[in-house]
C-alpha positions as CSV (number, residue, x, y, z in Angstrom):
1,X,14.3,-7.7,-12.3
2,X,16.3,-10.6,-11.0
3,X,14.3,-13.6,-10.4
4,X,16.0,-14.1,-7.1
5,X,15.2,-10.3,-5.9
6,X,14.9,-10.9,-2.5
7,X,13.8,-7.2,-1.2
8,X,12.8,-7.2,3.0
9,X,12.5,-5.0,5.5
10,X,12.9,-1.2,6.1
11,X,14.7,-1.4,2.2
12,X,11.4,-2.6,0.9
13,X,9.3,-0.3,2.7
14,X,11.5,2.4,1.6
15,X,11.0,1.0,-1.9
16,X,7.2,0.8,-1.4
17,X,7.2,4.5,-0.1
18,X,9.3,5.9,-3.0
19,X,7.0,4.0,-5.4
20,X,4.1,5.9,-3.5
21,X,5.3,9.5,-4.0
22,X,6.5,8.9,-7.4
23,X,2.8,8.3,-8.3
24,X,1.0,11.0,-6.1
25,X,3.7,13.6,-7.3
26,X,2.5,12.1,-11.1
27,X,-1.1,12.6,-11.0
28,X,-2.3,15.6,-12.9
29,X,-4.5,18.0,-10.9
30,X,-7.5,17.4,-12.5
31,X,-7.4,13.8,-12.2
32,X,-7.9,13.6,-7.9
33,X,-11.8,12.7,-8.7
34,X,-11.1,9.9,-11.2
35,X,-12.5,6.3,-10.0
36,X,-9.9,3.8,-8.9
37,X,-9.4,0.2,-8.6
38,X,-10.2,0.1,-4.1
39,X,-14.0,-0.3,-4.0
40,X,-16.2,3.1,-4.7
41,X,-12.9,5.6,-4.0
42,X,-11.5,8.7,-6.2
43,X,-7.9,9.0,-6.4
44,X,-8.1,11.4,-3.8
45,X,-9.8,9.2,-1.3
46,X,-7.3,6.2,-2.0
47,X,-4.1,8.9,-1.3
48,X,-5.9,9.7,2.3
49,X,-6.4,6.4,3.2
50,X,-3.1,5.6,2.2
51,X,-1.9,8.2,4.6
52,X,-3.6,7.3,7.1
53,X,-3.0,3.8,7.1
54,X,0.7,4.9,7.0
55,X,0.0,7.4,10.0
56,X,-1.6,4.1,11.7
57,X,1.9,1.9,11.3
58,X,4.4,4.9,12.8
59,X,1.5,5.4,15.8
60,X,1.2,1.8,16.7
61,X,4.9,1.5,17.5
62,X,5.3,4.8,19.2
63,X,2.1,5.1,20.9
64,X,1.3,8.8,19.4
65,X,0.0,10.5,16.3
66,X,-2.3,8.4,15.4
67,X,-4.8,9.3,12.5
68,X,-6.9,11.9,13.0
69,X,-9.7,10.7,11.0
70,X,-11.1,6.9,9.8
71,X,-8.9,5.5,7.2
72,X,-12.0,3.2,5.8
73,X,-13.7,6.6,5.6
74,X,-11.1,8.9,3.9
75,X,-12.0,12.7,2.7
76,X,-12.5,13.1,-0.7
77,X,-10.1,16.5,-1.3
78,X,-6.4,16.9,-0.7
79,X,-4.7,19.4,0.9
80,X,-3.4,22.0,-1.1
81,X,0.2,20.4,-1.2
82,X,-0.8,16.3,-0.9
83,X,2.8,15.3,-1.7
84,X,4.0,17.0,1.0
85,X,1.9,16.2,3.2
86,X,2.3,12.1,2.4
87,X,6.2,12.8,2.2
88,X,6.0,13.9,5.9
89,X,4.3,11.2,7.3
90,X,5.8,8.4,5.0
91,X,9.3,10.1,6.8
92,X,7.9,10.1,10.0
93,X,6.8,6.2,9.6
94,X,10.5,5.0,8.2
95,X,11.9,6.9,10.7
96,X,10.7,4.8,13.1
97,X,10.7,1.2,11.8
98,X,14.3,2.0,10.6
99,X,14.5,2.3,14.6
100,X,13.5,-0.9,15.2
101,X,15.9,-4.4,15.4
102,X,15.4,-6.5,12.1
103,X,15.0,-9.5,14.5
104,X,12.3,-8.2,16.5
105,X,10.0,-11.0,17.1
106,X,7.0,-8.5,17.9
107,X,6.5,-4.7,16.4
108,X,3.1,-3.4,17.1
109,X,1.0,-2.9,14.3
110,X,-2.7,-1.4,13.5
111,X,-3.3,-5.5,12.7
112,X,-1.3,-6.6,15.9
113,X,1.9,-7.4,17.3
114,X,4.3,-9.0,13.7
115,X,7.6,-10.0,13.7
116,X,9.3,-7.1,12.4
117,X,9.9,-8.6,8.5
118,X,6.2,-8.9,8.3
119,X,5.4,-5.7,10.5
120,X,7.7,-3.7,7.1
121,X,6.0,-6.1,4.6
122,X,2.8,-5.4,5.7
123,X,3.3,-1.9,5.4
124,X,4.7,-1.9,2.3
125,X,2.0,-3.6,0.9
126,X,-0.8,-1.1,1.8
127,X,2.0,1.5,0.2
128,X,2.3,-0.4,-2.6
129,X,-1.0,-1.4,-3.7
130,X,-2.4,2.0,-3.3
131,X,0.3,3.3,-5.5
132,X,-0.8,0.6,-8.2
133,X,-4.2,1.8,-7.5
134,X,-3.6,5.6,-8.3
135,X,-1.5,4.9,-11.1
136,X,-3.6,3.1,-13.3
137,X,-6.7,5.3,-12.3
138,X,-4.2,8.5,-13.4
139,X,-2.8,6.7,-16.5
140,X,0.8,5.9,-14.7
141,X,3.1,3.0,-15.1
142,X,2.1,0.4,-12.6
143,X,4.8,1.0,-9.6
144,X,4.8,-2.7,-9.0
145,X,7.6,-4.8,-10.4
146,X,9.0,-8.2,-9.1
147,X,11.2,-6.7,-6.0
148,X,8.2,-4.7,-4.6
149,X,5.8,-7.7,-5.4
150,X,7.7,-10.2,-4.3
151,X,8.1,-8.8,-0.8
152,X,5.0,-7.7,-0.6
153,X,3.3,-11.2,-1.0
154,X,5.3,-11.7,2.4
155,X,2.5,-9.9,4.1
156,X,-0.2,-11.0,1.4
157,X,0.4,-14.7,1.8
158,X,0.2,-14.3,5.9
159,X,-2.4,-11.4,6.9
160,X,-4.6,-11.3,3.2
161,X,-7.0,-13.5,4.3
162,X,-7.9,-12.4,7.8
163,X,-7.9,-8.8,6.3
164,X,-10.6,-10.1,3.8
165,X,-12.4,-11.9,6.4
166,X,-12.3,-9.5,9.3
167,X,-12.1,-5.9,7.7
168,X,-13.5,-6.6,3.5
169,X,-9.9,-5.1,3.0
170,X,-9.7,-7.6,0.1
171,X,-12.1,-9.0,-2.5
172,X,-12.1,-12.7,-2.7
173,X,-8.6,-13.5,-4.8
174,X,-8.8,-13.7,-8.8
175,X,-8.3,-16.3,-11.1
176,X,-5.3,-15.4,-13.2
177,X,-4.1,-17.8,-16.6
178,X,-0.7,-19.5,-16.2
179,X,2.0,-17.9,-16.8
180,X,1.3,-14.7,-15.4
181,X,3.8,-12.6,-13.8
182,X,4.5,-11.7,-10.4
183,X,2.8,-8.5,-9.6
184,X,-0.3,-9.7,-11.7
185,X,-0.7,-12.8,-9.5
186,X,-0.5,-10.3,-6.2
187,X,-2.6,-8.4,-7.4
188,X,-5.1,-11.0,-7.9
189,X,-4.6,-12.5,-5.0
190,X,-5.5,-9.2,-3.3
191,X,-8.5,-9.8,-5.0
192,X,-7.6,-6.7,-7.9
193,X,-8.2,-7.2,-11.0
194,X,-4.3,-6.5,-13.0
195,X,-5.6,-5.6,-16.0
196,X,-8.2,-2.8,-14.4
197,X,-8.9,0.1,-16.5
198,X,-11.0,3.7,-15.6
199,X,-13.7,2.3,-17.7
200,X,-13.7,-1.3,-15.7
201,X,-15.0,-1.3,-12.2
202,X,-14.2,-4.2,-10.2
C-alpha cells in the first residue's frame, strides 16, 4: 500500500463496509460462538453490534430506522442469512452518507453532529475494527491495511478518547515497539491488542 494512501470519505466507508462483508461472508458456521477480541462477545455478538451501530449512523442523519435493540447489548444468534442482513443495512447507511455534501460542516451522528470527513471516518472505523475483530476470532486475514487504517485513525485520533471515557468503547491504548506498522499502532491505540489470538483474551 502506498505510503501516501490518502483514503476519505464515502470511498473509505465503502472500503470499510466491503472489508466488513468479506469477513462475515468468511466465517464458517460453526465458528459464530467463538470469543473475540471486543470485551466478553462471540463472533456473533460483535456482527450485531456492528449492525446496529451501522443502523445508528444511517438513522441519525435521516431521523428513522433506528436500531431496534441496544448495540452495547447485542443478541448472541444471527439470523438465518447474517450477510444479508448486514449487506442491507450497510446499503441502506452508504446510501445515505453518499447523499450528503463532502463539505458539510455538521452530519448528525449517534456521537453528535461531525463534519462530514469525520462523520464517514467515524463510521468506518466501528466497520473496520469489528471486521478485524471477527477475522482474527474466525482465523481470517486481518481486513485492515494502511488505506483503511490510515483513514480510520481520522476518527481514532479525534473521538477515541471521549469514546473511552464516556461509553468504555475503548480500553486504555497499548504500548506497541517502534517500528510497528500502521494498522498495529491503531489498533493499539484503540486499546486492542494486534497480535490477539482465540487463546489470548484481552
Amino acid at each position: 500500500m502506498s505510503e501516501t494512501s490518502n483514503v476519505q470519505g464515502i470511498e473509505l466507508l465503502t472500503l470499510s463496509h466491503d472489508r466488513l462483508r468479506a469477513v462475515v461472508a468468511g466465517v464458517p458456521e460453526n465458528a459464530w460462538s467463538a470469543p473475540t477480541p471486543c470485551d466478553e462477545w462471540t463472533v456473533a455478538q460483535v456482527l450485531n453490534h456492528a449492525r446496529l451501530d451501522q443502523q445508528a449512523y444511517g438513522a441519525a442523519v435521516t431521523g428513522t430506522g433506528w436500531p431496534e435493540s441496544d448495540a452495547f447489548h447485542p443478541d448472541d444468534a444471527v439470523e438465518s442469512d447474517a450477510a444479508a442482513s448486514l449487506d442491507k443495512v450497510l446499503t441502506q447507511v452508504a446510501d445515505v452518507y453518499a447523499g450528503l455534501s463532502a463539505d458539510a460542516p455538521e452530519v448528525p451522528t449517534p456521537l453528535g453532529p461531525l463534519p462530514f470527513p469525520v462523520a464517514a471516518a467515524a463510521a468506518a472505523m466501528d466497520a473496520g475494527v469489528h471486521a478485524w475483530d471477527i477475522a482474527v476470532a474466525t482465523g481470517q486475514a486481518s481486513p485492515l491495511d494502511d488505506a483503511l487504517a490510515d483513514g480510520i485513525r481520522l476518527a481514532a485520533d479525534r473521538l477515541a478518547d471521549h469514546l473511552r471515557d464516556a461509553y468504555g468503547v475503548f480500553a486504555p491504548a497499548r504500548e506497541l515497539p517502534e517500528g510497528a506498522g500502521r494498522p498495529e499502532s491503531l489498533l493499539a491505540f484503540l486499546g486492542r491488542d494486534p497480535h490477539w489470538t482465540p487463546a489470548v483474551r484481552p
